[in-house]
PDB file with one MODEL, atoms N, CA, C and O in Angstrom:
MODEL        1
ATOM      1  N   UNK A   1     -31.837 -41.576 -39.134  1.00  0.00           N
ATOM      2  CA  UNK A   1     -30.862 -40.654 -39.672  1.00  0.00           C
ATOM      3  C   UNK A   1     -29.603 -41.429 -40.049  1.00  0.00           C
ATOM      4  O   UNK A   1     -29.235 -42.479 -39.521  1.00  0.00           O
ATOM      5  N   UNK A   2     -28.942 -40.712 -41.118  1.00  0.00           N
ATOM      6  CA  UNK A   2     -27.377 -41.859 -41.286  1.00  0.00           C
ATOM      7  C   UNK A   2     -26.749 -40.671 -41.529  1.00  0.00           C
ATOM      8  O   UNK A   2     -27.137 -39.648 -42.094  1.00  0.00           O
ATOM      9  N   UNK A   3     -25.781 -40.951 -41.044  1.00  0.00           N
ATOM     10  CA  UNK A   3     -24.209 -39.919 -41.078  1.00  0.00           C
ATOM     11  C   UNK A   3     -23.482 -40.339 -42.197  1.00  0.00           C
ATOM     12  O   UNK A   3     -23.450 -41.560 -42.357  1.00  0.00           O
ATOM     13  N   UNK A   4     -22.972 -39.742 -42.900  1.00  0.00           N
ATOM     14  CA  UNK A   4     -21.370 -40.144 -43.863  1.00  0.00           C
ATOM     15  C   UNK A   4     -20.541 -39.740 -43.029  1.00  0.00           C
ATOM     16  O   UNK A   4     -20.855 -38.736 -42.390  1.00  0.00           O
ATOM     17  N   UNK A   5     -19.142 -40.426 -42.749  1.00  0.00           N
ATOM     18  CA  UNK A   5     -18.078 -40.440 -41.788  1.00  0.00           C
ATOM     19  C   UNK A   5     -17.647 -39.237 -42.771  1.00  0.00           C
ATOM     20  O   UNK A   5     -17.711 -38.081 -42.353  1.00  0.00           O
ATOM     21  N   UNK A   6     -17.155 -39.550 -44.234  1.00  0.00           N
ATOM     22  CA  UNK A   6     -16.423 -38.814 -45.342  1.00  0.00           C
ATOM     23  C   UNK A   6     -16.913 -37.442 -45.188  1.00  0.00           C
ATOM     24  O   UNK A   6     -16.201 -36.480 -44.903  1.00  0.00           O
ATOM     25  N   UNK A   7     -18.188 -37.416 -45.399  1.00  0.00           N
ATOM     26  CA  UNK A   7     -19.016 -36.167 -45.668  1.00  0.00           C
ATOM     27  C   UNK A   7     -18.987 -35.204 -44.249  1.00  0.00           C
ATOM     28  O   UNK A   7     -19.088 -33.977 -44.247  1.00  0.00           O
ATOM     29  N   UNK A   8     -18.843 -35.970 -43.195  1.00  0.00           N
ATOM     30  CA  UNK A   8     -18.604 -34.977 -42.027  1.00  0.00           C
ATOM     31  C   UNK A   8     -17.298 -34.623 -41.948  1.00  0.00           C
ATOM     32  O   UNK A   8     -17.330 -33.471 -41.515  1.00  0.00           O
ATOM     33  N   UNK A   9     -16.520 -34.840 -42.061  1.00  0.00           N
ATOM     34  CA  UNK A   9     -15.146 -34.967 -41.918  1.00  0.00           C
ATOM     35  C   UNK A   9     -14.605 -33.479 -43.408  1.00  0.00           C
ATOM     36  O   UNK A   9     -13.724 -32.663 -43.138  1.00  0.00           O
ATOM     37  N   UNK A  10     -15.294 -33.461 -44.719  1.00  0.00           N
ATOM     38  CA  UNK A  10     -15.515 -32.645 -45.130  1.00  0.00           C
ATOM     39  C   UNK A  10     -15.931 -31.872 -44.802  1.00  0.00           C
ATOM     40  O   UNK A  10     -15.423 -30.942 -45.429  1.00  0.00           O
ATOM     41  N   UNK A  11     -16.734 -31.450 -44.039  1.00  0.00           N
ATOM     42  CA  UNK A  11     -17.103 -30.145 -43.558  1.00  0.00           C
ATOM     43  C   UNK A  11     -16.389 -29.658 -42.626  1.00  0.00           C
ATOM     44  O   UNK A  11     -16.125 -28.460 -42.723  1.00  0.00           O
ATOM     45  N   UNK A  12     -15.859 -30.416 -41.445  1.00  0.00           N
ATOM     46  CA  UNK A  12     -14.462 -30.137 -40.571  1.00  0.00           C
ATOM     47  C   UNK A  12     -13.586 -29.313 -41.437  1.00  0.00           C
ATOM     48  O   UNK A  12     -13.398 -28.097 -41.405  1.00  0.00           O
ATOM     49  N   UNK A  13     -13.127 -30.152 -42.160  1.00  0.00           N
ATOM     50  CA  UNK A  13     -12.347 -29.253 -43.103  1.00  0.00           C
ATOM     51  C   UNK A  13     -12.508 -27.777 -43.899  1.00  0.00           C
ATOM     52  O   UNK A  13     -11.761 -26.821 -44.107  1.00  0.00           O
ATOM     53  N   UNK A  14     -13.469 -28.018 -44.126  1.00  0.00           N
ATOM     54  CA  UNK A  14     -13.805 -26.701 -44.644  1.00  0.00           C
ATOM     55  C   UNK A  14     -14.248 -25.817 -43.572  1.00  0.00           C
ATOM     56  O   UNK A  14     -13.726 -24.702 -43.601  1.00  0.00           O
ATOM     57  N   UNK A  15     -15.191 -26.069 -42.510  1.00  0.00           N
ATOM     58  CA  UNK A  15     -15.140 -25.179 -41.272  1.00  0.00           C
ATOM     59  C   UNK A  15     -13.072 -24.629 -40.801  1.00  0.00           C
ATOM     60  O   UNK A  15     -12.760 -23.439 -40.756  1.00  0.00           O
ATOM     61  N   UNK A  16     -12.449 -25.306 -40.639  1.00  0.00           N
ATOM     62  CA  UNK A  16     -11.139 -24.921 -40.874  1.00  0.00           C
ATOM     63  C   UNK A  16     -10.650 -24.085 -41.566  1.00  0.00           C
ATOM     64  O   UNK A  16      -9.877 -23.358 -40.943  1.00  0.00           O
ATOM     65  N   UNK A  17     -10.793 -23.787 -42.925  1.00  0.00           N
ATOM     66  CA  UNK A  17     -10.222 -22.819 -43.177  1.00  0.00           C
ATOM     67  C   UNK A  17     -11.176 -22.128 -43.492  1.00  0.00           C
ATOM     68  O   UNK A  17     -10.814 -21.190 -44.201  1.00  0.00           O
ATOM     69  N   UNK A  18     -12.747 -22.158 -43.205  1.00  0.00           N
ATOM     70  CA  UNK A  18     -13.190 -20.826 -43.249  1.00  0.00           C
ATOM     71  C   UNK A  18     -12.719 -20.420 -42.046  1.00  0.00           C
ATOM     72  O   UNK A  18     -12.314 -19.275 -42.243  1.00  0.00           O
ATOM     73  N   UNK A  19     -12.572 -20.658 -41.109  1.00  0.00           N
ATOM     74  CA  UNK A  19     -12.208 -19.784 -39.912  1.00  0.00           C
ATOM     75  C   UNK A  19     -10.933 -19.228 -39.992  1.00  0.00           C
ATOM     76  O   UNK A  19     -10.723 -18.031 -39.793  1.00  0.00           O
ATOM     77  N   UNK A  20     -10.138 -19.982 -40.253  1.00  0.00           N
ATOM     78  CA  UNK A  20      -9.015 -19.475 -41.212  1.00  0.00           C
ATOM     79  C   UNK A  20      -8.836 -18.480 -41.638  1.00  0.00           C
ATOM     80  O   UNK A  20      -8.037 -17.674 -41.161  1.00  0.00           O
ATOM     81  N   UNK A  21      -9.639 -18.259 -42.794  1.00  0.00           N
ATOM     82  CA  UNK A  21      -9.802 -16.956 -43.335  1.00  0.00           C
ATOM     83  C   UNK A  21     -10.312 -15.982 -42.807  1.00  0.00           C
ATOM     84  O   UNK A  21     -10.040 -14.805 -43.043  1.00  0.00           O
ATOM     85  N   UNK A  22     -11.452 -16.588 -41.702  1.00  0.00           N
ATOM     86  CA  UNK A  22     -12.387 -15.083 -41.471  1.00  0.00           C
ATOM     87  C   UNK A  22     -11.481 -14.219 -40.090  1.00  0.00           C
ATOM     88  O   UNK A  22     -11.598 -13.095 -39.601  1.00  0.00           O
ATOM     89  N   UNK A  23     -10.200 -15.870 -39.690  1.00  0.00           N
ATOM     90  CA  UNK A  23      -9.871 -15.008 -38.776  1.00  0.00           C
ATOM     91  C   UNK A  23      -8.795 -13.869 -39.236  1.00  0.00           C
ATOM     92  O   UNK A  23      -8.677 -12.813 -38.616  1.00  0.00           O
ATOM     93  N   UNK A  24      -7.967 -14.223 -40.476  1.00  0.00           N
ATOM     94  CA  UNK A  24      -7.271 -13.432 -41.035  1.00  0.00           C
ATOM     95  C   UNK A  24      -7.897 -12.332 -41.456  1.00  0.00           C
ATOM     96  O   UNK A  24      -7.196 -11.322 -41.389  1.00  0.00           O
ATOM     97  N   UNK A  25      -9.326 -12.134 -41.998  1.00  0.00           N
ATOM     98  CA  UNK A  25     -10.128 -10.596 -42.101  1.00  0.00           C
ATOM     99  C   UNK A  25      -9.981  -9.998 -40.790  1.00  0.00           C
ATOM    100  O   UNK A  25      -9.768  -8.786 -40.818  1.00  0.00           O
ATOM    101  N   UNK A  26     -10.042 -10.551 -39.631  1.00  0.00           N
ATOM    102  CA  UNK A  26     -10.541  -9.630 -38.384  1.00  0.00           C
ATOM    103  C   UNK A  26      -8.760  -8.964 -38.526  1.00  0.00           C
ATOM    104  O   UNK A  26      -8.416  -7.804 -38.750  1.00  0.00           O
ATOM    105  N   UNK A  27      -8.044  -9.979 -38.337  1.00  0.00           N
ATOM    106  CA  UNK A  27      -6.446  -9.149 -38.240  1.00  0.00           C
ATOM    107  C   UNK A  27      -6.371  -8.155 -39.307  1.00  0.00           C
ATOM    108  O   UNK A  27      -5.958  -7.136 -38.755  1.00  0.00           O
ATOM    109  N   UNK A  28      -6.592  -7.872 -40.798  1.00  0.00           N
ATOM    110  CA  UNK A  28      -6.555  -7.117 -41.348  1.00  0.00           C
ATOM    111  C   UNK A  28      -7.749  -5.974 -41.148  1.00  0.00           C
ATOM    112  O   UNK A  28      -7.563  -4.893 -41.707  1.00  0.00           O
ATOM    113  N   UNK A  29      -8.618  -6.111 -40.596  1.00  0.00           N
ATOM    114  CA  UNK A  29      -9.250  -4.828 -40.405  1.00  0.00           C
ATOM    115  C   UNK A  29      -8.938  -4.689 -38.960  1.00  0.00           C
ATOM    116  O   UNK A  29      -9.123  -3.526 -38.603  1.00  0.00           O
ATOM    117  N   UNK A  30      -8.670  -5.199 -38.331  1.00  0.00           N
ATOM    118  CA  UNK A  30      -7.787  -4.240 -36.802  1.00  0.00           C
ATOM    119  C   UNK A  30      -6.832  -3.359 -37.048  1.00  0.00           C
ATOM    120  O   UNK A  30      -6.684  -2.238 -36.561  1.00  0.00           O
ATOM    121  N   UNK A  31      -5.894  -4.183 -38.193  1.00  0.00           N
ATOM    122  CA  UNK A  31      -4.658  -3.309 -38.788  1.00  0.00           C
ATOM    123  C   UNK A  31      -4.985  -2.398 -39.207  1.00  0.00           C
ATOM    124  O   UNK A  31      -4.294  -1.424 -38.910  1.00  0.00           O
ATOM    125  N   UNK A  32      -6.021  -2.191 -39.990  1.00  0.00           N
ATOM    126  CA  UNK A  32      -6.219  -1.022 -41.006  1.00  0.00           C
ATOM    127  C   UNK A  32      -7.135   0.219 -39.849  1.00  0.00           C
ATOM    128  O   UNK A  32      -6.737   1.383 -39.792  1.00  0.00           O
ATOM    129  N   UNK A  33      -8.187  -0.197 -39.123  1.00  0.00           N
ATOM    130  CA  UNK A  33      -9.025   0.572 -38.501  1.00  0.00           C
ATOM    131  C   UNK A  33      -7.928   1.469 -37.045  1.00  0.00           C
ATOM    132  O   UNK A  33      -8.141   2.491 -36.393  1.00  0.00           O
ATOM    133  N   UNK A  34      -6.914   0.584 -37.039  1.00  0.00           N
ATOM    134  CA  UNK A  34      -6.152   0.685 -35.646  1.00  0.00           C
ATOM    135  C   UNK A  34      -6.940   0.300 -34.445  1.00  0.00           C
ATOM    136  O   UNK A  34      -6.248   0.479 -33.444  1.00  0.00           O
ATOM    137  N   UNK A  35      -8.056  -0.134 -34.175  1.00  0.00           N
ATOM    138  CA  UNK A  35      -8.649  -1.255 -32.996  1.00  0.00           C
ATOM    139  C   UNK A  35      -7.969  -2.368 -32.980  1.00  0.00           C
ATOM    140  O   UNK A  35      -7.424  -2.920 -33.936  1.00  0.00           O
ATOM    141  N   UNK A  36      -8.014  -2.788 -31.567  1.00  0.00           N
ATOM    142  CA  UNK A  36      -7.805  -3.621 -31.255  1.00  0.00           C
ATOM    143  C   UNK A  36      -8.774  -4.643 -30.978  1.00  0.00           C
ATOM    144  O   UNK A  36      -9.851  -4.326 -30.474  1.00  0.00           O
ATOM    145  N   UNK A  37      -8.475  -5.970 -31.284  1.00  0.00           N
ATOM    146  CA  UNK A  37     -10.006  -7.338 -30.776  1.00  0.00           C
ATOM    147  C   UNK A  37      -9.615  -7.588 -29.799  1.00  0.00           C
ATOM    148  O   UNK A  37      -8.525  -8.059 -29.475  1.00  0.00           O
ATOM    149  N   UNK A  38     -10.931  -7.138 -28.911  1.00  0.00           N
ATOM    150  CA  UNK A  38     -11.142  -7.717 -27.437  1.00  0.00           C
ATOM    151  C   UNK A  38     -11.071  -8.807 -27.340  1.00  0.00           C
ATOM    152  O   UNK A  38     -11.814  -9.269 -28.206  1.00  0.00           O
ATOM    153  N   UNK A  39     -10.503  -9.781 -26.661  1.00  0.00           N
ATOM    154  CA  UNK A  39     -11.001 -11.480 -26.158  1.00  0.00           C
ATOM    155  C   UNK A  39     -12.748 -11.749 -26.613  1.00  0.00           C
ATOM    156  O   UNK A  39     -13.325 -12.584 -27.311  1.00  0.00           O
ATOM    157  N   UNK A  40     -13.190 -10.527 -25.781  1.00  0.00           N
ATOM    158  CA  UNK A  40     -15.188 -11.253 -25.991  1.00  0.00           C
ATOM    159  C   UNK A  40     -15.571 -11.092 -27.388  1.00  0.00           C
ATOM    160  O   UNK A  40     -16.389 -11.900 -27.827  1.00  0.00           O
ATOM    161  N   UNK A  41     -15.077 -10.102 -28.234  1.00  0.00           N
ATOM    162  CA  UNK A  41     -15.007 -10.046 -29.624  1.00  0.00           C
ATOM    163  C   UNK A  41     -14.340 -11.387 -30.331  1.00  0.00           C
ATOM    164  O   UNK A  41     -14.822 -11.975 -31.299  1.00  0.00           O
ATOM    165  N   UNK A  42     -13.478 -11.635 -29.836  1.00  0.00           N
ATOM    166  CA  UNK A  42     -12.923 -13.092 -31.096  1.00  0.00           C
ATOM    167  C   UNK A  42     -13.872 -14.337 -30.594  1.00  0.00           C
ATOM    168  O   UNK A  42     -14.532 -15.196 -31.180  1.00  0.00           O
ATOM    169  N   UNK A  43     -13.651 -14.058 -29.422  1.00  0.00           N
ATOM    170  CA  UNK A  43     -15.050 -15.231 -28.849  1.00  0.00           C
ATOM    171  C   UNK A  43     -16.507 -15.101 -29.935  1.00  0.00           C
ATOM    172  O   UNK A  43     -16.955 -16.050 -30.578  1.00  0.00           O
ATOM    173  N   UNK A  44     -17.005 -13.872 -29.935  1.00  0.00           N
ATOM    174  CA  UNK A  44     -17.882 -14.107 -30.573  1.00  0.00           C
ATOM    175  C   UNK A  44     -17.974 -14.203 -31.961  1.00  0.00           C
ATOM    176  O   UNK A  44     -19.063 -14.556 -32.415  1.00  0.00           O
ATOM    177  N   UNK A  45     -17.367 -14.044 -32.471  1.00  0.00           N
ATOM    178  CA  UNK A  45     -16.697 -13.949 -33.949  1.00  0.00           C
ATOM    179  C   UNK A  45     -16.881 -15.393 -34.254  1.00  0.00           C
ATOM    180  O   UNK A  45     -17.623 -15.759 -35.166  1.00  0.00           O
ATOM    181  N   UNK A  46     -16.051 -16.422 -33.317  1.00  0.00           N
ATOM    182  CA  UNK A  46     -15.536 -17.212 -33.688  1.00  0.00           C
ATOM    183  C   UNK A  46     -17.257 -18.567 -33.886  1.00  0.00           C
ATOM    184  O   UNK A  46     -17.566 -19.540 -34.574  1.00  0.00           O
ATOM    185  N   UNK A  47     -17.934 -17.615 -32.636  1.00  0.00           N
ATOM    186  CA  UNK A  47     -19.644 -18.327 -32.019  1.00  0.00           C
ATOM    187  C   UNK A  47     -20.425 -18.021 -33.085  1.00  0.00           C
ATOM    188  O   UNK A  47     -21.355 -18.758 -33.412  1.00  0.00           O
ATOM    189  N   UNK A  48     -20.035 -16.555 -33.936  1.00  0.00           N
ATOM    190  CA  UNK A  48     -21.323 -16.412 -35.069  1.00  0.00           C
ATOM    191  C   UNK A  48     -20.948 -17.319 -36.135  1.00  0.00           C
ATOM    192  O   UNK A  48     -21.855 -17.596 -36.919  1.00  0.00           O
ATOM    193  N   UNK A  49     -19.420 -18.026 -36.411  1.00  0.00           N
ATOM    194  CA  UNK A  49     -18.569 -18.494 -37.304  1.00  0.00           C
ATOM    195  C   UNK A  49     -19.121 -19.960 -37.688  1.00  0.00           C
ATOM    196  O   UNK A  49     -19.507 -20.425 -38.761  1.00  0.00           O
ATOM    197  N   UNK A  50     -18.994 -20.577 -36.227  1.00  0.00           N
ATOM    198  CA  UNK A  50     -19.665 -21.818 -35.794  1.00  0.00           C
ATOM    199  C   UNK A  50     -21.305 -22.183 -36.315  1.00  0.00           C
ATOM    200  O   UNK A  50     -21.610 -23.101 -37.075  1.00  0.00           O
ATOM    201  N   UNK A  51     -22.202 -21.236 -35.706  1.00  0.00           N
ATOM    202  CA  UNK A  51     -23.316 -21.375 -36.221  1.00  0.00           C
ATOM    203  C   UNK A  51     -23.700 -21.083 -37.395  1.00  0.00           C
ATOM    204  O   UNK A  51     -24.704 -21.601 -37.883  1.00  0.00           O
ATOM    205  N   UNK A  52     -22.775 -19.990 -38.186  1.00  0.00           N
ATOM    206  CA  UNK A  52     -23.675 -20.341 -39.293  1.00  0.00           C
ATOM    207  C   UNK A  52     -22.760 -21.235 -40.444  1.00  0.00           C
ATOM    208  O   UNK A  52     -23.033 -21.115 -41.638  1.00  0.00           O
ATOM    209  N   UNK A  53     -22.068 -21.800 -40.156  1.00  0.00           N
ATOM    210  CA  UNK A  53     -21.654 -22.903 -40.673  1.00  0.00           C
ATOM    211  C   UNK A  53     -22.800 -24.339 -40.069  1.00  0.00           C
ATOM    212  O   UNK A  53     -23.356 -25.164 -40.795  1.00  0.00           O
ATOM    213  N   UNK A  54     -22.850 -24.272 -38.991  1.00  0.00           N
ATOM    214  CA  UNK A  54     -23.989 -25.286 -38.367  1.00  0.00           C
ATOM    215  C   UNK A  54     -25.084 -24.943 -39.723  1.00  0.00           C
ATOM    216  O   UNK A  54     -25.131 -25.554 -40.791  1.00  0.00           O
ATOM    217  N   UNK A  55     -25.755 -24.000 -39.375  1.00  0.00           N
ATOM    218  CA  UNK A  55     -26.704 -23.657 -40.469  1.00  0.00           C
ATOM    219  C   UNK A  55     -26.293 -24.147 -41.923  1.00  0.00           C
ATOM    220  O   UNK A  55     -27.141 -24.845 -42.479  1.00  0.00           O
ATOM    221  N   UNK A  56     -25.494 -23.971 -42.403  1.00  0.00           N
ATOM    222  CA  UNK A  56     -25.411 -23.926 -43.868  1.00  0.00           C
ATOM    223  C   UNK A  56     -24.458 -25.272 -44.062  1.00  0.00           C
ATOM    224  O   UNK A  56     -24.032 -25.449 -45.203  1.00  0.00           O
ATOM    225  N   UNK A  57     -24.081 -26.258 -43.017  1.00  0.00           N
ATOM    226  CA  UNK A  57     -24.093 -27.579 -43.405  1.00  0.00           C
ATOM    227  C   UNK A  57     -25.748 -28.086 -43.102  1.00  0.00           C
ATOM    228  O   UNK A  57     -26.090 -28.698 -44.113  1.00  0.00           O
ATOM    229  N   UNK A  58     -26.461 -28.071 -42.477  1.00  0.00           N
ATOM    230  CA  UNK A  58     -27.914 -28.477 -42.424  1.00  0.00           C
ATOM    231  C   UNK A  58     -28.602 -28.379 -43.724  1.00  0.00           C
ATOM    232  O   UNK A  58     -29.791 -28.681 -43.817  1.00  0.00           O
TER     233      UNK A  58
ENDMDL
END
């Protein structure tokens, strides 16, 4: 197997501000729905966020 240092380091980045963003959706639909995010909710949010970024850098 060979790694690109560059090419991983790109995807860091972009894992960044997708989370970024997806975390700014959860704040705007709390705002709008009036719920509040539980702790185990951003936790998992953040776990489905992770993997399928895992996935879709593979």
């Amino acid at each position: 197997m060979n790694f690109n240092v560059p090419a991983i380091l790109t995807f860091v980045v972009i894992y960044l501000v997708l989370t970024t963003e997806t975390t700014g959706t959860w704040f705007a639909m709390s705002a709008v729905t009036g719920e509040k995010i539980s702790k185990k909710q951003w936790n998992m949010g953040i776990i489905g966020e992770g993997l399928s970024c895992l996935i879709s850098a593979c």
